[in-house]
C-alpha positions as CSV (number, residue, x, y, z in Angstrom):
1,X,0.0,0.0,0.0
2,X,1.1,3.3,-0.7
3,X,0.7,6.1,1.7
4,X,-0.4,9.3,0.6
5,X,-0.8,12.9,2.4
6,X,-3.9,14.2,1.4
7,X,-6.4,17.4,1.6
8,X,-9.7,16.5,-0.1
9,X,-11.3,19.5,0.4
10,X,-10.2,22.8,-0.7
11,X,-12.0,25.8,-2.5
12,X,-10.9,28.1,-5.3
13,X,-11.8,31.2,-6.2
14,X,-14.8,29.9,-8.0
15,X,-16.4,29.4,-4.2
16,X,-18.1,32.7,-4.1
17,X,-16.7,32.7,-0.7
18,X,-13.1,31.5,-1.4
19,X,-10.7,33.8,-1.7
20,X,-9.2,35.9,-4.8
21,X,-5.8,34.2,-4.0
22,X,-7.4,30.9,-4.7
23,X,-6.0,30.5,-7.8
24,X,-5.7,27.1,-9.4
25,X,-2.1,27.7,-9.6
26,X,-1.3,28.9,-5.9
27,X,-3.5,26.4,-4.8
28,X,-1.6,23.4,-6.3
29,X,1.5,25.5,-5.7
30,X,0.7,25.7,-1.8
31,X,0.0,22.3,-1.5
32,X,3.1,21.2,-3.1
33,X,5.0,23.5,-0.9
34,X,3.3,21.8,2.5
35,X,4.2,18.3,1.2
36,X,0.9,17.2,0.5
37,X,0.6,14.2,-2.1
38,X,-2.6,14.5,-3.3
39,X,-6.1,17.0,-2.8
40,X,-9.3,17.5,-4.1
41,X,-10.7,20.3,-5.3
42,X,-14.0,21.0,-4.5
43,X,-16.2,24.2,-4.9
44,X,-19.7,24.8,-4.2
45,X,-21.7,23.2,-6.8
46,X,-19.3,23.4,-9.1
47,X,-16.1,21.5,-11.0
48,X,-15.4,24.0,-13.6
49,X,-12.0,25.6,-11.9
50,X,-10.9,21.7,-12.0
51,X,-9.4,21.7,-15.3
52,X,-7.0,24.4,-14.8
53,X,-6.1,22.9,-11.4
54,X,-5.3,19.6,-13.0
55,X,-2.9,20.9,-15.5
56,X,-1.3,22.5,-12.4
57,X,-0.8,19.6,-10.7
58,X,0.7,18.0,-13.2
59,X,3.4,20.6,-13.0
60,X,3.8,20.6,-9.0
61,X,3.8,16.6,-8.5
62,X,0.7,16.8,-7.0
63,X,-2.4,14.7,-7.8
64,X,-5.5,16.5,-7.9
65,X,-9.1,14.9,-7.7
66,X,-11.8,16.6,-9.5
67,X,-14.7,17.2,-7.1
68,X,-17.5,19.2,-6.1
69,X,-19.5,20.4,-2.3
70,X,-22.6,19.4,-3.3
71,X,-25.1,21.2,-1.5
72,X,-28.7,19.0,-1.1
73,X,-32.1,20.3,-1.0
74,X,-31.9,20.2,3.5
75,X,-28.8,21.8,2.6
76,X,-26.2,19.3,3.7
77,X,-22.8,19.3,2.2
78,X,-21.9,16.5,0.7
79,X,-18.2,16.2,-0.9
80,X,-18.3,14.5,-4.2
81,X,-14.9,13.2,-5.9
82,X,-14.6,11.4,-9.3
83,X,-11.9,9.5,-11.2
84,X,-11.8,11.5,-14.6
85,X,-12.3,15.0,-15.4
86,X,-14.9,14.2,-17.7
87,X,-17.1,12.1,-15.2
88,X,-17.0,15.5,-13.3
89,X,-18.1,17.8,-15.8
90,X,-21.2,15.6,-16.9
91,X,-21.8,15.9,-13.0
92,X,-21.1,19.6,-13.3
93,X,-23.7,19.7,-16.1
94,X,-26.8,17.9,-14.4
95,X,-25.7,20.0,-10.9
96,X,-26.4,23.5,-12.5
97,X,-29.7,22.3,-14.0
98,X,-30.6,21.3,-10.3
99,X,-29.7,24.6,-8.7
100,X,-32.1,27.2,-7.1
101,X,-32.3,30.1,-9.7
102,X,-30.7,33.0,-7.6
103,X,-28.2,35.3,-9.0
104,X,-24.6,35.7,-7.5
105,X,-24.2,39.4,-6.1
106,X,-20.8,40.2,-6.3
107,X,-20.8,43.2,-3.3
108,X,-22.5,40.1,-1.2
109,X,-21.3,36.7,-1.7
110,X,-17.8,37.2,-3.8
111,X,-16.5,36.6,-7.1
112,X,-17.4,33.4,-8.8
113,X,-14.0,33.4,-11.4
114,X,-13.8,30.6,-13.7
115,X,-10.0,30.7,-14.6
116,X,-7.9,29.0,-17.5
117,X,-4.6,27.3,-17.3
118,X,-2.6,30.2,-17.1
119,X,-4.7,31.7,-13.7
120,X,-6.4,34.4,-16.0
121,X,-10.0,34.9,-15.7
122,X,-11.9,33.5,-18.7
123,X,-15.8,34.1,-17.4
124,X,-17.8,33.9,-14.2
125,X,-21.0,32.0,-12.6
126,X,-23.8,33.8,-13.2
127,X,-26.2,32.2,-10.3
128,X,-25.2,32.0,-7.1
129,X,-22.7,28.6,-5.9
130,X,-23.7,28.6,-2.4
131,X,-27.4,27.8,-2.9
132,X,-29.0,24.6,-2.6
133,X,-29.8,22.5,-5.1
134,X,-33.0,20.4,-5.6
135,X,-31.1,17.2,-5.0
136,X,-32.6,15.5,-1.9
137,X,-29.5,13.8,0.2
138,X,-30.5,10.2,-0.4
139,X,-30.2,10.8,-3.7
140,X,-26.9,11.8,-4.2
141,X,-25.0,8.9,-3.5
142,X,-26.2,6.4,-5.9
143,X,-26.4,9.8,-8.8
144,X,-22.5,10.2,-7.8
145,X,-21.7,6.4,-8.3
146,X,-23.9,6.6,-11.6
147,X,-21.1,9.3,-13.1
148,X,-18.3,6.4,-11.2
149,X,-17.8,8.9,-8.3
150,X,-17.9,8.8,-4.6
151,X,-20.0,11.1,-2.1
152,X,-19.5,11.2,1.4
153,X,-21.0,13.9,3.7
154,X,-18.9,16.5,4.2
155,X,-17.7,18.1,8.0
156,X,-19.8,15.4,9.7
157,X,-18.9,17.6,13.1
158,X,-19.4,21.6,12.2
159,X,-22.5,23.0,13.6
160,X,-23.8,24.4,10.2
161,X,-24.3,22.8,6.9
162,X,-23.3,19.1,7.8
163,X,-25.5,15.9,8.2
164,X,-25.5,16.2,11.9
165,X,-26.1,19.7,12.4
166,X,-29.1,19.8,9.6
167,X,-30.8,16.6,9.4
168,X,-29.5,15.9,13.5
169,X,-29.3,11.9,12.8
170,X,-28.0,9.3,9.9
171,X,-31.4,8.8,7.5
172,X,-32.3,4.6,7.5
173,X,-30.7,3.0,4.4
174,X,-28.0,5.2,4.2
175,X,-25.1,3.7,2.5
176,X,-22.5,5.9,2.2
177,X,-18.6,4.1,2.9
178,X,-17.0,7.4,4.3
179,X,-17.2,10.5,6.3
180,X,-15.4,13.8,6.7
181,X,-14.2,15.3,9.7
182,X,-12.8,18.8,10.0
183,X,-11.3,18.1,13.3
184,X,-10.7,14.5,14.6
185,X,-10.8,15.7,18.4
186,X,-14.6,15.2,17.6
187,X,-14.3,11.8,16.0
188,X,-15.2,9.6,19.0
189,X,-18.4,11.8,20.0
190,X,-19.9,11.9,16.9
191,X,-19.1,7.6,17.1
192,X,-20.7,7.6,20.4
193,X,-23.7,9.7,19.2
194,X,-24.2,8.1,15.8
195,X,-22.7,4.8,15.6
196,X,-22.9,4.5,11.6
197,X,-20.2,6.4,11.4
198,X,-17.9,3.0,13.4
199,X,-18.3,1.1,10.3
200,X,-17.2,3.9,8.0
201,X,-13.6,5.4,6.6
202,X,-13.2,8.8,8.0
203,X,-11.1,11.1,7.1
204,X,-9.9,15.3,8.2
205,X,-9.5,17.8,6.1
206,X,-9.3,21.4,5.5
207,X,-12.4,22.7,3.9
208,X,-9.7,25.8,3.3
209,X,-11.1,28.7,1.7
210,X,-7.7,30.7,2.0
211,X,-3.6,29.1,1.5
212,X,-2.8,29.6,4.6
213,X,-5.6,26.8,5.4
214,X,-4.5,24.2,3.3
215,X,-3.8,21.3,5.7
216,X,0.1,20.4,6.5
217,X,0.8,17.1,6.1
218,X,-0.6,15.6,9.1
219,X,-2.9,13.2,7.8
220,X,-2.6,10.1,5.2
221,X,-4.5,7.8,3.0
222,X,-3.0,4.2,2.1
223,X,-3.9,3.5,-1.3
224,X,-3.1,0.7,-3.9
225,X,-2.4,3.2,-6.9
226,X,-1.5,7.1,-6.0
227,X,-4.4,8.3,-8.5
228,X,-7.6,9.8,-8.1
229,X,-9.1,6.2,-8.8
230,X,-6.8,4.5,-6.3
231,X,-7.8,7.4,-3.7
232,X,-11.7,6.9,-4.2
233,X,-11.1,3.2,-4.0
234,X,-9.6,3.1,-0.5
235,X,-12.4,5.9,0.3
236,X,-15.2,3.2,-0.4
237,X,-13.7,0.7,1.3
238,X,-15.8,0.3,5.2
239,X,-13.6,-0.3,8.4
């Protein structure tokens, strides 16, 4: 097995409420910097800064994971992570269709910069990224694994916007393999409290919105293969 350090969830400045300095570029360039192995990148509702973040990581050494924060009609956020750019993009496709009509303001919310391989901006999002869409949460893990993907609920433990906080318990039939934690101090609570999470693969990451956040590496994933497919593989695999 091959160990990898890993952050699989980071935003660019396509996140309406990631910073300017988000670049794909200084993104894949900070993470090579910290040591990191391999990250995701995964904006709200959106893949379409993945591209130019791939090419980059080509350069750096660093494997980068196309993915997306979904964000489900209760509004949970759910991290969704694919093999192949193009798997993504369909997903991108059927993910704008499904969002809430509202239009990004700029003065409010933040940029929503699309950027090209060279970190120049080559158009924006026009509706606003942080909405939910009209994907219910049960839905979204079979629709992922339909475009060969994994989802996996995203910051099981923050007090807004995750599974716990907005739906308060783990629906019956669930059957996602993972979860995300944003700070494993709170991993043997939420065990304690929800026990569906004893038989999953958990993992921490950044959920960085700014460099600077862009987990060390502290962490690691042991995979077969040190690809995006090899990472999603070890992701599905229950304790």
């Amino acid at each position: 097995m091959i160990p990898l350090y890993y952050d699989l969830h980071i935003h660019s400045c396509l996140s309406p409420c990631g910073d300017d300095d988000m670049t794909p570029a200084n993104l894949t360039g900070m993470a090579a910097v910290k040591g990191l192995d391999v990250i995701a990148l995964t904006d709200h509702n959106t893949c379409r800064n993945c591209p130019a973040a791939m090419y980059h990581g080509e350069q750096y050494g660093v494997t980068v994971i196309p993915g997306m924060e979904l964000t489900t009609a209760e509004e949970v956020h759910v991290i969704c992570l694919f093999p192949a750019l193009e798997d993504a993009l369909a997903f991108d496709s059927l993910v704008c269709e499904k969002l809430l009509p509202v239009p990004n303001r700029e003065d409010i919310f933040g940029k929503q910069q699309i950027m090209n391989e060279r970190d120049e901006v080559t158009g924006t999002v026009e509706l606003l990224l942080i909405n939910a869409t009209s994907i219910p949460f049960d839905d979204v893990f079979p629709l992922v694994e339909s475009f060969h993907g994994i989802a996996y609920p995203a910051h099981v433990d923050k007090t807004s916007t995750s599974l716990i906080s907005n739906l308060g318990f783990v629906p019956p039939g669930s059957t996602f393999s993972c979860a995300e934690f944003h700070d494993f101090k709170n991993l043997h609570r939420i065990r304690r409290e929800h026990p569906y999470f004893e038989t999953c693969s958990v993992i921490c990451c950044s959920d960085a919105h700014y460099l600077e956040d862009i987990h060390e590496p502290e962490h690691q994933i042991y995979v077969e293969s040190a690809d995006a497919a090899g990472v999603i593989k070890a992701l599905k695999e229950r304790r």
